[in-house]
Every structure is written in C-alpha cells, then in structure tokens.
C-alpha positions in Angstrom: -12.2 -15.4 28.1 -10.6 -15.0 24.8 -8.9 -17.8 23.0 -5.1 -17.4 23.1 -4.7 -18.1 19.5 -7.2 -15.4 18.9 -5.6 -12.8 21.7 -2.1 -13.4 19.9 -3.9 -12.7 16.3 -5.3 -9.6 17.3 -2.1 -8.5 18.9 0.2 -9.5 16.6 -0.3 -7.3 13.1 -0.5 -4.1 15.5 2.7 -4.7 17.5 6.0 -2.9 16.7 4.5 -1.2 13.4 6.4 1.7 11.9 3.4 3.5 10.5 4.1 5.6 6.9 2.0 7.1 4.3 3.7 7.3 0.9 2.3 9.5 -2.0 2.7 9.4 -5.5 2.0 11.8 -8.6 0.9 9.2 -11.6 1.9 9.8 -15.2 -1.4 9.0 -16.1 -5.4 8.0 -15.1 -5.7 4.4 -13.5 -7.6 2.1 -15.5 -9.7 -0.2 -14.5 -7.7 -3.1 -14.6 -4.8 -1.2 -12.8 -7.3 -0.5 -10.0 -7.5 -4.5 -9.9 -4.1 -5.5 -9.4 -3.8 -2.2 -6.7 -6.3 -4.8 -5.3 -4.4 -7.9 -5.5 -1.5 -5.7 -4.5 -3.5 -4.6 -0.8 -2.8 -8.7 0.5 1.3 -8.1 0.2 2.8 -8.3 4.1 2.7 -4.8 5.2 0.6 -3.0 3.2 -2.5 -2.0 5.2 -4.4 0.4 2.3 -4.1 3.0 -0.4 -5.8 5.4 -2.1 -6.7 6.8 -5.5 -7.3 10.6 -5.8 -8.6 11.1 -9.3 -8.3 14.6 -9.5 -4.8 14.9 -8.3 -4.3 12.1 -10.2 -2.0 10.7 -6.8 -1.6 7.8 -5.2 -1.5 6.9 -1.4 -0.4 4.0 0.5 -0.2 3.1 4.0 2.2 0.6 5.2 4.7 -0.9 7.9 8.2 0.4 7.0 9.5 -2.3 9.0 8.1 -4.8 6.6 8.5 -2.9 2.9 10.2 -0.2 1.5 9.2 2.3 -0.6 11.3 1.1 -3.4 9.3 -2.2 -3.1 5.9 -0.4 -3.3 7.0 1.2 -7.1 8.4 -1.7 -7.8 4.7 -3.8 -7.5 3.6 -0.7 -9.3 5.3 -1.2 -12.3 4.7 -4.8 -12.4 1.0 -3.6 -12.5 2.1 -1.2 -15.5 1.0 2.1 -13.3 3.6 4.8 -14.0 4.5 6.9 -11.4 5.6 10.7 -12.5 6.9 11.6 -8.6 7.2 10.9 -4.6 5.0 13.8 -3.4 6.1 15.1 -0.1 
C-alpha cells in the first residue's frame, strides 16, 4: 500500500497538463554562466526541461501552458541576459 501523501504527489504534477515545446533561435552562443541560470531557471512551476542545440544555436523548452506562457519563458531569458533572435516554428 502506498502512502496517500505519496499517491497524491505522484499524481498531482501529471494531472491536467497542457504539454508544449517552445523553440528559440539565439542571437548568440550560451555561455557558461547563462547555461547556469537556464539551470536555476529549470525549478520555476511549470517548466519540466530544455535544451541547448549548439549547432543550431536554438533553444528548447518543455513546459505546462496552463502554468506559464511563452511570454514568461523570454521574459526569465532576458533576466538571464540570453538574447533570443526568433520563435522557431
């Protein structure tokens, strides 16, 4: 038998998601120290992971579009000085 608290935990993050991938062009390379706060960015409410493709030079995120907006994801990207050229569709 599995504790409730637990059973509602593992429940919980999954339920009533609205799945979306977002992709951005960036104006330039990361840097190591934007890769960092890309980390510290991965623990804000919805986000569930991104990724760096070097040789596009694009960024990806996954999130819950019932939690953020995409105008909230550049937002923390500016705030993290990473300078986004385009939305790739």
């Amino acid at each position: 038998m599995v504790p409730l608290g637990t059973a509602l935990a593992a429940g919980c993050y999954n339920a009533n998601m609205t799945l979306v991938e977002i992709t951005y062009e960036l104006q330039s390379p990361l840097t190591l120290d934007q890769l960092r706060r890309l980390g510290e960015f991965s623990n804000t409410y919805g986000l569930r992971r991104f990724h760096f493709d070097p040789s596009e030079n694009r960024l990806s995120f996954e999130y819950d579009a019932s939690r953020l907006q995409d105008t909230q994801i550049v937002h923390v990207l500016g705030q993290a000085t990473i300078a986004v050229a385009r939305r790739v569709h």
